[in-house]
FIKOLZA-1660 file (N, C-alpha, C; in steps of 0.1 Angstrom, whole numbers, plus 5000, padded with zeros to 4 digits):
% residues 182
   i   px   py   pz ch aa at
   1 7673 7512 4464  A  X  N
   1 7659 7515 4463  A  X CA
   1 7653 7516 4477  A  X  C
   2 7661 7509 4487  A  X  N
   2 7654 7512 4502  A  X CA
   2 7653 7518 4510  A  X  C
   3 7662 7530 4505  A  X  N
   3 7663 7544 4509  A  X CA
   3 7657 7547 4506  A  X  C
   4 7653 7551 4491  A  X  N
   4 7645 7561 4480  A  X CA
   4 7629 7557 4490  A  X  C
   5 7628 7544 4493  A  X  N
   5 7612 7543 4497  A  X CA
   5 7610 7546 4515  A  X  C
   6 7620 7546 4515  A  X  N
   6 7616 7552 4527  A  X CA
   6 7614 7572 4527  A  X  C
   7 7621 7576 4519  A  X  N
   7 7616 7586 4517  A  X CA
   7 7602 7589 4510  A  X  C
   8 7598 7581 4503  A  X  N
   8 7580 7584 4498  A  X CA
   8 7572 7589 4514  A  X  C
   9 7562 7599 4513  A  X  N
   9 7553 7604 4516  A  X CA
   9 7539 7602 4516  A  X  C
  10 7532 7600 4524  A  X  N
  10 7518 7602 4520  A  X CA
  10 7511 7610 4526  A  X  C
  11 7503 7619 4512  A  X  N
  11 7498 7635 4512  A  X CA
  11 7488 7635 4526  A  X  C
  12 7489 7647 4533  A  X  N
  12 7476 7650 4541  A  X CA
  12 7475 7661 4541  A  X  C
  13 7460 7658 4532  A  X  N
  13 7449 7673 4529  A  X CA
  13 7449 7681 4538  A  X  C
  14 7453 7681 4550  A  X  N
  14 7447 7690 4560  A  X CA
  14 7461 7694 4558  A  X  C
  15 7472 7693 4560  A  X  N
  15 7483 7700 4556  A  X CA
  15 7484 7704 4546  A  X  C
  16 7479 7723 4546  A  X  N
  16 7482 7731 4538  A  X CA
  16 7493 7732 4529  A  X  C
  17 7500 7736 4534  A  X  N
  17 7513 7739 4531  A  X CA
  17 7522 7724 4521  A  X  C
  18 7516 7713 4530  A  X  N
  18 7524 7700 4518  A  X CA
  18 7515 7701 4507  A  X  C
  19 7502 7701 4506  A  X  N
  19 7492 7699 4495  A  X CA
  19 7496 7715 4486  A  X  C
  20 7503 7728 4491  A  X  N
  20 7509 7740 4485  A  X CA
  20 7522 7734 4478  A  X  C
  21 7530 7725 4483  A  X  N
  21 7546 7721 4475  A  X CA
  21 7537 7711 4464  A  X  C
  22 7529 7701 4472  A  X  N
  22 7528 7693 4459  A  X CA
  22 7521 7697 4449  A  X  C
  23 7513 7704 4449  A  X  N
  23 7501 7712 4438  A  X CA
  23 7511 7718 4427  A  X  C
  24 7522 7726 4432  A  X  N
  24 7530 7737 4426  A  X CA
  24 7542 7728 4420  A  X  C
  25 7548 7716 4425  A  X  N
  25 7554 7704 4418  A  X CA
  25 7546 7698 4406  A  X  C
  26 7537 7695 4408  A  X  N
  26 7527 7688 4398  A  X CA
  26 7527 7699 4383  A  X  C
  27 7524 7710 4390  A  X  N
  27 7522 7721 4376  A  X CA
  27 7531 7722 4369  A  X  C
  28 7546 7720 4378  A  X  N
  28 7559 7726 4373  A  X CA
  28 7561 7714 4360  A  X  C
  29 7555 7702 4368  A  X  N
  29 7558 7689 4356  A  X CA
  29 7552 7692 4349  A  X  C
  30 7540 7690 4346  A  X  N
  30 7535 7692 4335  A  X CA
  30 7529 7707 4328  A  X  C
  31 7534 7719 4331  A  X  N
  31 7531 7732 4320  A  X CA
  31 7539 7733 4315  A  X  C
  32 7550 7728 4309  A  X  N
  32 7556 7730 4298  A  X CA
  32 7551 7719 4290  A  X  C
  33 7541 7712 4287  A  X  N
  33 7542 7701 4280  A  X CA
  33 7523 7703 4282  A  X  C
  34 7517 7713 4284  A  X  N
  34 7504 7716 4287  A  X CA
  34 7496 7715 4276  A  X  C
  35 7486 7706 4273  A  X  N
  35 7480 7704 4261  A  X CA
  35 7466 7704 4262  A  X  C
  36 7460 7702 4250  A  X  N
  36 7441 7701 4255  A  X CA
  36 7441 7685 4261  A  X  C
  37 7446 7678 4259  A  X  N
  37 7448 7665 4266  A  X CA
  37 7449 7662 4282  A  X  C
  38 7457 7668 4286  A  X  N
  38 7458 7674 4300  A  X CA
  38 7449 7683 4304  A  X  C
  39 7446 7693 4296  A  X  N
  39 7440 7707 4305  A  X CA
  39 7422 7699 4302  A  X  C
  40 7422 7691 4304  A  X  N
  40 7406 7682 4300  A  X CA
  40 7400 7674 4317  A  X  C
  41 7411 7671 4320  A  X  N
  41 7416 7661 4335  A  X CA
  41 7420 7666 4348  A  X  C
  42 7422 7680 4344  A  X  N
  42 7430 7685 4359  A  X CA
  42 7424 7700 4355  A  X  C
  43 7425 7705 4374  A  X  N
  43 7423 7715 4370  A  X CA
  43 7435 7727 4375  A  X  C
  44 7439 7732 4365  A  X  N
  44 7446 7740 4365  A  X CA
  44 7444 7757 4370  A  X  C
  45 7453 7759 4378  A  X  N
  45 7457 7777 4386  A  X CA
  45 7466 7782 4378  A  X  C
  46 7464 7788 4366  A  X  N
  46 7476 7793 4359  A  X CA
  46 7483 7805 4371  A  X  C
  47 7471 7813 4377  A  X  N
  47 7476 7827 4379  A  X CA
  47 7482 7819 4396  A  X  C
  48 7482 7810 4401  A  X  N
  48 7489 7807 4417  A  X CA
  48 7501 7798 4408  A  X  C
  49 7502 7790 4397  A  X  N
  49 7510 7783 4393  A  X CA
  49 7509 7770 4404  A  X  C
  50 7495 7762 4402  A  X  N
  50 7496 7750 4407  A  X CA
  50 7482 7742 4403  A  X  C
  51 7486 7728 4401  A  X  N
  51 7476 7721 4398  A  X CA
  51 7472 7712 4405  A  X  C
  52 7458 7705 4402  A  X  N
  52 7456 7693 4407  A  X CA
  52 7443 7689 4401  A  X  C
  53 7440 7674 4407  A  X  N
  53 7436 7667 4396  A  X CA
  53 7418 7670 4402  A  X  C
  54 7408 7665 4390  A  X  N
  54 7390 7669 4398  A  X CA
  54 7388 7661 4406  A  X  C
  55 7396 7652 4410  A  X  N
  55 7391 7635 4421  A  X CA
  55 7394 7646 4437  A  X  C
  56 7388 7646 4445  A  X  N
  56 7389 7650 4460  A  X CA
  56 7400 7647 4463  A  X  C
  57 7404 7654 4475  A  X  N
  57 7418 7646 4480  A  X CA
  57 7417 7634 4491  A  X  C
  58 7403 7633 4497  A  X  N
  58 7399 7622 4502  A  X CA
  58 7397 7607 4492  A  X  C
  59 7398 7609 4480  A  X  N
  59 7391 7600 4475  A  X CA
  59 7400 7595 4468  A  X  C
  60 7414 7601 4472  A  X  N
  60 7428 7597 4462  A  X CA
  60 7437 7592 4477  A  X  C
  61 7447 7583 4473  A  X  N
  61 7464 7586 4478  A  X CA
  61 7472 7587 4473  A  X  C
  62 7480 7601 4476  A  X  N
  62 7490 7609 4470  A  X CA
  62 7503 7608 4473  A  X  C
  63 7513 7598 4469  A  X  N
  63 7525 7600 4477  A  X CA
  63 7537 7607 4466  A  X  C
  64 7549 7614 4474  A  X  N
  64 7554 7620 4468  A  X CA
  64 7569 7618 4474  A  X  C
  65 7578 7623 4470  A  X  N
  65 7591 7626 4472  A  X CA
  65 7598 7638 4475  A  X  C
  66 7602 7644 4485  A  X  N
  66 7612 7656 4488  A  X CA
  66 7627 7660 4481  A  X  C
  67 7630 7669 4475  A  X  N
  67 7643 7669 4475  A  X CA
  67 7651 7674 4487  A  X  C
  68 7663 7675 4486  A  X  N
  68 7668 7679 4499  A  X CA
  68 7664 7696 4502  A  X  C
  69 7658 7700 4494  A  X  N
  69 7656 7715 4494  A  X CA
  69 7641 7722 4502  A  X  C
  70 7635 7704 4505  A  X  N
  70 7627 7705 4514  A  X CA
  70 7613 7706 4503  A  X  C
  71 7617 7711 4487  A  X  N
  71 7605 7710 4478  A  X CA
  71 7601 7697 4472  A  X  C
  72 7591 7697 4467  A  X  N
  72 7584 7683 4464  A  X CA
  72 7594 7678 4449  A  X  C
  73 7596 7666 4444  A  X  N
  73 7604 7662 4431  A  X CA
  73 7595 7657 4425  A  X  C
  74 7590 7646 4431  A  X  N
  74 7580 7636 4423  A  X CA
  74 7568 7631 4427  A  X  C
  75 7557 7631 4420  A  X  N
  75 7542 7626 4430  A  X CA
  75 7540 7615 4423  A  X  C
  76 7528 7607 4424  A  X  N
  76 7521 7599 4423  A  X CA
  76 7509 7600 4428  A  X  C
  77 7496 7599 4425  A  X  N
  77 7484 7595 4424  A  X CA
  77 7478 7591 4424  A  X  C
  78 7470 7583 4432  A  X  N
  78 7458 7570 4428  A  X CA
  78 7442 7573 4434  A  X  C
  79 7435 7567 4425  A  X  N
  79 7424 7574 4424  A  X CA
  79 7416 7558 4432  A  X  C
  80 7418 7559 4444  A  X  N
  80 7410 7546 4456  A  X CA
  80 7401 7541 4453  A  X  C
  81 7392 7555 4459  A  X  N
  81 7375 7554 4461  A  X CA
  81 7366 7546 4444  A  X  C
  82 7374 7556 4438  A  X  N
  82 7370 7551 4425  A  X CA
  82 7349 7557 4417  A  X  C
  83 7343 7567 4432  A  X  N
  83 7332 7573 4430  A  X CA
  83 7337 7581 4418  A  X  C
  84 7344 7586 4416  A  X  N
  84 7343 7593 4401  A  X CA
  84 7355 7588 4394  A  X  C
  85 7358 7591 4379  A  X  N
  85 7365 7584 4369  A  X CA
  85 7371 7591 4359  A  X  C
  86 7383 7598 4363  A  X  N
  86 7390 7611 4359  A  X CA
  86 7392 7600 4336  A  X  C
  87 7393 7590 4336  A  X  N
  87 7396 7584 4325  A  X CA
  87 7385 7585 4317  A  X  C
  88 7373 7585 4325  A  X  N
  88 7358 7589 4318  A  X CA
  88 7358 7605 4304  A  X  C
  89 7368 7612 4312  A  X  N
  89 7373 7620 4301  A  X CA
  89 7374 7623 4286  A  X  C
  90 7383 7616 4289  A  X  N
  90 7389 7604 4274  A  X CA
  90 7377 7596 4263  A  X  C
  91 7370 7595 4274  A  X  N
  91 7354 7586 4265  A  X CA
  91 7356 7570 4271  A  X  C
  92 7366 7570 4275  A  X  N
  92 7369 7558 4285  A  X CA
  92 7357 7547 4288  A  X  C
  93 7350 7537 4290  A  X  N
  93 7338 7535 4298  A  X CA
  93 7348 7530 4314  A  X  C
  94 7340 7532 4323  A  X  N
  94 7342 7530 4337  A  X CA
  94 7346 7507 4338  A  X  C
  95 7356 7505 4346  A  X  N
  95 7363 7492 4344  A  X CA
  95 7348 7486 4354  A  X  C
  96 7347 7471 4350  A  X  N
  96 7337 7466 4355  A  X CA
  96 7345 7455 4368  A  X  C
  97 7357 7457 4370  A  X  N
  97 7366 7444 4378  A  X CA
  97 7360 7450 4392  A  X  C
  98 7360 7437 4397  A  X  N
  98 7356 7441 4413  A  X CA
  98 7360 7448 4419  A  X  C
  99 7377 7448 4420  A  X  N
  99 7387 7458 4428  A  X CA
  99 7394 7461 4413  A  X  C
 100 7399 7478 4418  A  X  N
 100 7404 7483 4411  A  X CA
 100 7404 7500 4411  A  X  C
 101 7422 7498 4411  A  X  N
 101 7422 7514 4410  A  X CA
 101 7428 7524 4400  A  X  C
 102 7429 7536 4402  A  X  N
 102 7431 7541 4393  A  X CA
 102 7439 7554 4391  A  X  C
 103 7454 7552 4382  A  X  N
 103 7464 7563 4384  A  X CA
 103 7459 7578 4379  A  X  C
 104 7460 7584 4383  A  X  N
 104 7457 7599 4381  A  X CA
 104 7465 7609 4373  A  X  C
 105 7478 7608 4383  A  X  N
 105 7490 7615 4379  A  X CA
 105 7503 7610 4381  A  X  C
 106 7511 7611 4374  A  X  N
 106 7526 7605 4374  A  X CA
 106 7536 7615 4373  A  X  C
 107 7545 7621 4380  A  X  N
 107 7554 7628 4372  A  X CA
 107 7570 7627 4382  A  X  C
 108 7582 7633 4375  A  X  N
 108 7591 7633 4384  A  X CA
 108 7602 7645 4379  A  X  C
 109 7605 7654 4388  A  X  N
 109 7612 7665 4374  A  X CA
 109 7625 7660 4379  A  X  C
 110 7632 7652 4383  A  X  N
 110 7646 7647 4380  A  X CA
 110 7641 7639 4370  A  X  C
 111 7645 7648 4355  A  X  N
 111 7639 7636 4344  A  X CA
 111 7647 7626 4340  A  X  C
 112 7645 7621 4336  A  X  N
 112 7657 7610 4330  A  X CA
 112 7654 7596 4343  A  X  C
 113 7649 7600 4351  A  X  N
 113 7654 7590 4367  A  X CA
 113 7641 7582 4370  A  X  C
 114 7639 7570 4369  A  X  N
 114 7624 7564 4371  A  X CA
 114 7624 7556 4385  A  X  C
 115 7638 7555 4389  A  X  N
 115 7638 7552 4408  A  X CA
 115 7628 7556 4416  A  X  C
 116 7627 7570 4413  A  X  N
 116 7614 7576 4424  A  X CA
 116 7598 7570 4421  A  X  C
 117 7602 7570 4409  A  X  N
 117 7584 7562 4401  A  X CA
 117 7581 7556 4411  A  X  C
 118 7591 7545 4408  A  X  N
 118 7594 7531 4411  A  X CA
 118 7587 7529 4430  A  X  C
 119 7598 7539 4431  A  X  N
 119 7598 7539 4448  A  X CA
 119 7580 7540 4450  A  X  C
 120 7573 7551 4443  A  X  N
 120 7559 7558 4446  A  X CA
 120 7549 7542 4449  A  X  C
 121 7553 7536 4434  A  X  N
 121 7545 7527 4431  A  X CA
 121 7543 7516 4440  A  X  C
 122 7562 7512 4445  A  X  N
 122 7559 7498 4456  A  X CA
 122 7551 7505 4466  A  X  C
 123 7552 7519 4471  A  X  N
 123 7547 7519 4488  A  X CA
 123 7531 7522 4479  A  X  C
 124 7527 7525 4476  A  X  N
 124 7510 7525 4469  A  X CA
 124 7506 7518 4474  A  X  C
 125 7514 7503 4467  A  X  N
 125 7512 7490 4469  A  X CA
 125 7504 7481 4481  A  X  C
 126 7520 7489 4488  A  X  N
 126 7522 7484 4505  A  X CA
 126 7512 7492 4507  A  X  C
 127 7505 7504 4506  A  X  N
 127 7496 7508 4513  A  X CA
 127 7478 7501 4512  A  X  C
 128 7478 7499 4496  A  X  N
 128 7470 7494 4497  A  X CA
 128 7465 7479 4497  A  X  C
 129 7477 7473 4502  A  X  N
 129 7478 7457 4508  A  X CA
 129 7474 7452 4518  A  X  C
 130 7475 7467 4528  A  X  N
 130 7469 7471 4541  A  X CA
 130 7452 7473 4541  A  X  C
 131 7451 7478 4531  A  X  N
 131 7434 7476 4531  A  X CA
 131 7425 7465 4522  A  X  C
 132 7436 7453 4524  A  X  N
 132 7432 7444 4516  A  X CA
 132 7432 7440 4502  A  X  C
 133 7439 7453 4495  A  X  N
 133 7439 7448 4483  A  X CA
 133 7448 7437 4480  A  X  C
 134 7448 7428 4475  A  X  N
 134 7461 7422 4476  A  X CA
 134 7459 7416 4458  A  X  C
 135 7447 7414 4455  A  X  N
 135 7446 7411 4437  A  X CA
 135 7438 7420 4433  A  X  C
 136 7441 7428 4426  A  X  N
 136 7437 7441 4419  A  X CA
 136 7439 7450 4407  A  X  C
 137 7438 7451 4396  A  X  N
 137 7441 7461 4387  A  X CA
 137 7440 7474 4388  A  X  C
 138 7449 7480 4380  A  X  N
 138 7457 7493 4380  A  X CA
 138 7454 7499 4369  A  X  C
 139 7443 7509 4367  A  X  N
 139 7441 7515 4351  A  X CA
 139 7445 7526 4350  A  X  C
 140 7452 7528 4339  A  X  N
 140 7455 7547 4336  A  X CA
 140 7454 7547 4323  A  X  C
 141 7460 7556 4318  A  X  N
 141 7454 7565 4307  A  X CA
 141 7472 7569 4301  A  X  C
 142 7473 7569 4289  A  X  N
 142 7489 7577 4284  A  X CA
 142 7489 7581 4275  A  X  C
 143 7494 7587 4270  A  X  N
 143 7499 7594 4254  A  X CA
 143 7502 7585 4246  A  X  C
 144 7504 7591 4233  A  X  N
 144 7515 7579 4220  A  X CA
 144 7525 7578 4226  A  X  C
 145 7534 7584 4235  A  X  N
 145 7547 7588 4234  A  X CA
 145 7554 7582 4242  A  X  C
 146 7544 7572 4251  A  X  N
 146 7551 7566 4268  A  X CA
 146 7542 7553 4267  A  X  C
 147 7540 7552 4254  A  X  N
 147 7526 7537 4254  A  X CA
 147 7540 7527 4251  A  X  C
 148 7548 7525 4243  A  X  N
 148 7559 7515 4241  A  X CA
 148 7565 7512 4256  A  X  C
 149 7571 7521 4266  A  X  N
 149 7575 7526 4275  A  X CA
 149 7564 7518 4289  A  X  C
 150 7551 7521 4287  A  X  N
 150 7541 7510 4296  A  X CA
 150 7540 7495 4291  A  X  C
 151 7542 7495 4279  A  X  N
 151 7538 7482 4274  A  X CA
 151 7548 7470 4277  A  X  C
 152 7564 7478 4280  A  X  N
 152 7571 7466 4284  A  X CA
 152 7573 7466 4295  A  X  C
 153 7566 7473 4305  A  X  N
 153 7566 7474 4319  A  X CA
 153 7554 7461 4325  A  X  C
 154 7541 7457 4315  A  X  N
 154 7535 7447 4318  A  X CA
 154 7518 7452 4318  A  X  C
 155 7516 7467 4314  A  X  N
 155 7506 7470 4307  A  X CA
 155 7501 7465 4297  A  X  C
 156 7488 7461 4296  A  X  N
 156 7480 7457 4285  A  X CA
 156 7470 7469 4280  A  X  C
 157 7467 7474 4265  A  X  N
 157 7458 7484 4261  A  X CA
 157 7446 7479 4264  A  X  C
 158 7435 7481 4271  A  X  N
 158 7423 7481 4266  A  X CA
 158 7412 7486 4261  A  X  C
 159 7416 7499 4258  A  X  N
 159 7411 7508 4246  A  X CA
 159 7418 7522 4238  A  X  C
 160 7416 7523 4227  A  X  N
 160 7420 7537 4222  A  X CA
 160 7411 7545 4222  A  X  C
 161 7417 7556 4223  A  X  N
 161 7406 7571 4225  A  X CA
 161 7412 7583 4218  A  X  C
 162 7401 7584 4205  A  X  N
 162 7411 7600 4197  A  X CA
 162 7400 7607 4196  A  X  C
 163 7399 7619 4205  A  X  N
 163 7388 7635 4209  A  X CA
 163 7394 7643 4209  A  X  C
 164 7391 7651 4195  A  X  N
 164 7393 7665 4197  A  X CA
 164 7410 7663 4193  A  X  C
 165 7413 7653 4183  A  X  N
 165 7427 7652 4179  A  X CA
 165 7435 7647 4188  A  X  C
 166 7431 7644 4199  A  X  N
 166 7444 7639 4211  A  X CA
 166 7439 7624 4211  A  X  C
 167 7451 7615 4210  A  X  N
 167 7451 7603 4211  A  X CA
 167 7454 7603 4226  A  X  C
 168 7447 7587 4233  A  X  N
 168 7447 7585 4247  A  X CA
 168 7451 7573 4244  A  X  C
 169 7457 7563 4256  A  X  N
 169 7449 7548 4254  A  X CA
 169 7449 7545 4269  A  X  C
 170 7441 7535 4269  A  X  N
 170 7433 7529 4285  A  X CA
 170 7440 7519 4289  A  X  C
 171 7449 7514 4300  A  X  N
 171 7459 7509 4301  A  X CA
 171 7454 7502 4314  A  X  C
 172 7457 7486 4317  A  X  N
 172 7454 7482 4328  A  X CA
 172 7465 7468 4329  A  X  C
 173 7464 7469 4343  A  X  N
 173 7475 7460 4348  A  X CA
 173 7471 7450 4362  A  X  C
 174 7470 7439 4361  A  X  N
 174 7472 7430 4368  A  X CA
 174 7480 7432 4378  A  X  C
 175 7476 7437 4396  A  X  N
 175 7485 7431 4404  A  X CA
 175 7481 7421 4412  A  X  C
 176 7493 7410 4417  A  X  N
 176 7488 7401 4423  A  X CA
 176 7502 7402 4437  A  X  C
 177 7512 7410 4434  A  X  N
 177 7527 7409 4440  A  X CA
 177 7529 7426 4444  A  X  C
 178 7537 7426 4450  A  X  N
 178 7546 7437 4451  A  X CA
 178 7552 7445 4437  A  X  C
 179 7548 7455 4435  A  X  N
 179 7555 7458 4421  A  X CA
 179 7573 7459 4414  A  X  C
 180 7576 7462 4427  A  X  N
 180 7591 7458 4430  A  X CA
 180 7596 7448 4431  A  X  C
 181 7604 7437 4424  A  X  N
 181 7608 7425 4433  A  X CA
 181 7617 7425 4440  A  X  C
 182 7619 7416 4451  A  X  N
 182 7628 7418 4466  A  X CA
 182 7642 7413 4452  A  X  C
% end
């Protein structure tokens, strides 16, 4: 794992070109699996083939992973600032906890492999440990199909949301530690 995190990245908007691999990574993960659930949250470039999310890129930290081919594999997402509330969406209401942030996007197209998640998630962490967060919750949003899959990871539901036929649910997590253990 101490390799894998040393490779994580953190996105800089003003670098074209990386915010061009990661935009066009992100889409690749999710348009085959493109639903009104997704296409509600992000906004999508069918005709350049790349996406990204409506939160600013100042107002997020985006880290990601390289393959050796120099293209992007896996991102991650967090929504900092927290001025706007991509989960608001969903019908969500906005979290009332003091600190608290919020996942955007998750994906990794070496599928089957959650190391890289993994990796995204500890340096997030470490990053935002640095700005003091050190007790703080983590809210995101998932499908039916990955809710079993959060729940034994240490997610708790705090709400369901069914619009327009798509089930959501509001998911938040307690950190007080490293999400990795040594």
């Amino acid at each position: 794992m101490t390799e894998l995190l040393t490779r994580v990245e953190l996105l800089d908007p003003a670098r074209e070109e990386e915010v061009r691999l990661y935009e066009e990574a992100f889409y690749q993960a999710f348009f085959p699996m493109s639903n009104a659930g997704i296409r509600v949250i992000w906004l999508w470039d069918d005709e350049a083939k790349r996406l990204k999310t409506k939160i600013p890129y100042e107002d997020q930290d985006v880290f990601f992973i390289k393959g050796r081919d120099g293209k992007v594999e896996s991102g991650f997402a967090v929504n900092r600032a927290v001025r706007q509330f991509q989960s608001g969406a969903y019908g969500f209401q906005r979290p009332v906890d003091e600190r608290w942030v919020e996942v955007l996007a998750v994906f990794n197209l070496g599928k089957g492999v959650q190391k890289p998640i993994l990796a995204m998630v500890e340096k997030s962490h470490q990053v935002l440990q640095t700005r003091n967060y050190e007790r703080f919750y983590v809210y995101a949003t998932c499908a039916p199909y990955s809710l079993k899959w959060n729940l034994k990871r240490g997610w708790e539901i705090v709400e369901k949301s069914e619009k327009d036929s798509v089930i959501r649910y509001f998911l938040r997590m307690l950190i007080t530690r490293p999400y990795i253990p040594a």
